[in-house]
RODO-2510 file (C-alpha; in nm, 4 decimals, decimal comma):
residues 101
     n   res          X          Y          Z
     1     x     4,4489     4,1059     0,5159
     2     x     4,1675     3,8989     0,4246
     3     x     3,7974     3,9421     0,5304
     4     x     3,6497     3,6115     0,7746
     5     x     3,4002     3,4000     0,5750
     6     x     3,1372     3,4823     0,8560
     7     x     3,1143     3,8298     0,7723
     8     x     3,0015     3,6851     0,3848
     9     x     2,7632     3,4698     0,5439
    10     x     2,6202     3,7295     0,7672
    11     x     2,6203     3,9640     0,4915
    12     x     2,4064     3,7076     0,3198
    13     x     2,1483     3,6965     0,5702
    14     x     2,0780     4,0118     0,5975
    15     x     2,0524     4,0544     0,2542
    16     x     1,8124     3,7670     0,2333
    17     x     1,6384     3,8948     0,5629
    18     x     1,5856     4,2095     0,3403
    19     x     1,4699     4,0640     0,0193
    20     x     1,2104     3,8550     0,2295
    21     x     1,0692     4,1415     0,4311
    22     x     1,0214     4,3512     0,1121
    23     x     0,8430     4,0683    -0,0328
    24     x     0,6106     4,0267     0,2397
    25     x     0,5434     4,3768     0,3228
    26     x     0,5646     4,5375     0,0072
    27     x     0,2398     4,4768    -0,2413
    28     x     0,4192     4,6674    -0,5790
    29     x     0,5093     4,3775    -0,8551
    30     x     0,8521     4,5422    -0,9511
    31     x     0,9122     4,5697    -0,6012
    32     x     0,8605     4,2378    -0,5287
    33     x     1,0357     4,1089    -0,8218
    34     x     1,3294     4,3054    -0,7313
    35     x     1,3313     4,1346    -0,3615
    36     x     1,3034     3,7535    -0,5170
    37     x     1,6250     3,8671    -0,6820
    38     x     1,7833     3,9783    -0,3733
    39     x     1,6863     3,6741    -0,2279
    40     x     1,8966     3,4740    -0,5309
    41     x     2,1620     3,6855    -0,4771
    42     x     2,2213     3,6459    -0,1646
    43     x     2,1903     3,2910    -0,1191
    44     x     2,4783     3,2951    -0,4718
    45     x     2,7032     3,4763    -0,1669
    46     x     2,6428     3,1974     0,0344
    47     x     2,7151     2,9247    -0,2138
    48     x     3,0479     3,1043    -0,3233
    49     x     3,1530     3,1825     0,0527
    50     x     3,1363     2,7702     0,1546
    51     x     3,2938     2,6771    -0,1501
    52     x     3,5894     2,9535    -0,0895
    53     x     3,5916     2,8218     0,2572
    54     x     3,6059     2,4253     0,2128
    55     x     3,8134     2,4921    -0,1165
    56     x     3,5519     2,3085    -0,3528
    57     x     3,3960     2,4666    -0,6992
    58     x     3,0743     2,3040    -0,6230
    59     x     2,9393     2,5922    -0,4770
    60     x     3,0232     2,8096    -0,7874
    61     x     2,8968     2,5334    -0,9981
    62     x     2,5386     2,5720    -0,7835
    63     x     2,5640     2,9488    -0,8510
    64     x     2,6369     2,8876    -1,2266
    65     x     2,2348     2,7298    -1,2172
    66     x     2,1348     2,9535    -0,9941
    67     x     2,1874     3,2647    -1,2095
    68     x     2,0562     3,0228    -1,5381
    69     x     1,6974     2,9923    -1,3140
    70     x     1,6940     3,3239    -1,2190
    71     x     1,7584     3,4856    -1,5716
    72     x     1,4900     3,2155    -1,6833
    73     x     1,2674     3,3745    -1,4215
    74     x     1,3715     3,7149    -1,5015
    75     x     1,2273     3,6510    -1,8532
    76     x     0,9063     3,4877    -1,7405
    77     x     0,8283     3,7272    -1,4862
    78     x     0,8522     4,0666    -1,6336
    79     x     0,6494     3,9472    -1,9186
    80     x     0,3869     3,9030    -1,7042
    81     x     0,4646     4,2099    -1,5309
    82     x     0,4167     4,3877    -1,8549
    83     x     0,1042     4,2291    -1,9311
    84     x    -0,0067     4,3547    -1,5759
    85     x     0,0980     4,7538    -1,6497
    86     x    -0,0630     4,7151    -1,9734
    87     x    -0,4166     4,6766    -1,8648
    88     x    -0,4071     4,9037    -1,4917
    89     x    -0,1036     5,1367    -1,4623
    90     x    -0,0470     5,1331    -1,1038
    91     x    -0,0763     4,6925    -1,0673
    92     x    -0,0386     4,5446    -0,7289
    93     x    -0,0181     4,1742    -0,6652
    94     x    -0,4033     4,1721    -0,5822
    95     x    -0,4236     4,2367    -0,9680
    96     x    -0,3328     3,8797    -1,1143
    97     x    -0,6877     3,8298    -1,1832
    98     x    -0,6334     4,1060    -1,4534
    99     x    -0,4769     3,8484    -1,6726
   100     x    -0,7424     3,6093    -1,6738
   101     x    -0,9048     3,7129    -2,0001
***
């Protein structure tokens, strides 16, 4: 028994449908960050489920970069998320202007 790729793909969206909500509605930094990773992730289930379905390893090549940006962007953004706590303890995304000098 095998599972239809549609259920992947609709898995995908509502992961993604998640991960943008959170980001619009939620104003934490870590809880942001978390939902721009949910985001990645879900469109990496996307990528894998067309290239499972039209039998092609380009989709699994695009998630190879995919996960190479995000852990690039992993790096880069908690180091600036650390910088944030360090200076106010409970940091919002109105705080940026914290790390202007």
């Amino acid at each position: 028994m095998t599972v239809p790729g549609a259920w992947y793909l609709v898995l995908a969206a509502v992961l993604f449908g998640l991960g943008a909500t959170g980001l619009l509605i939620r104003r934490n930094v870590l809880v942001m960050f978390m939902c721009v990773e949910l985001m990645l992730n879900a469109v990496n289930l996307t990528f894998v489920t067309f290239a499972r379905l039209l039998d092609d390893v380009g989709g699994q090549v695009s998630v190879l970069f995919v996960l190479v940006v995000a852990a690039a962007e992993v790096v880069v953004g908690l180091a600036i998320i650390v910088a944030m706590f360090r200076r106010r303890a409970a940091a919002t995304a109105d705080d940026i202007h914290v790390l202007r000098g």
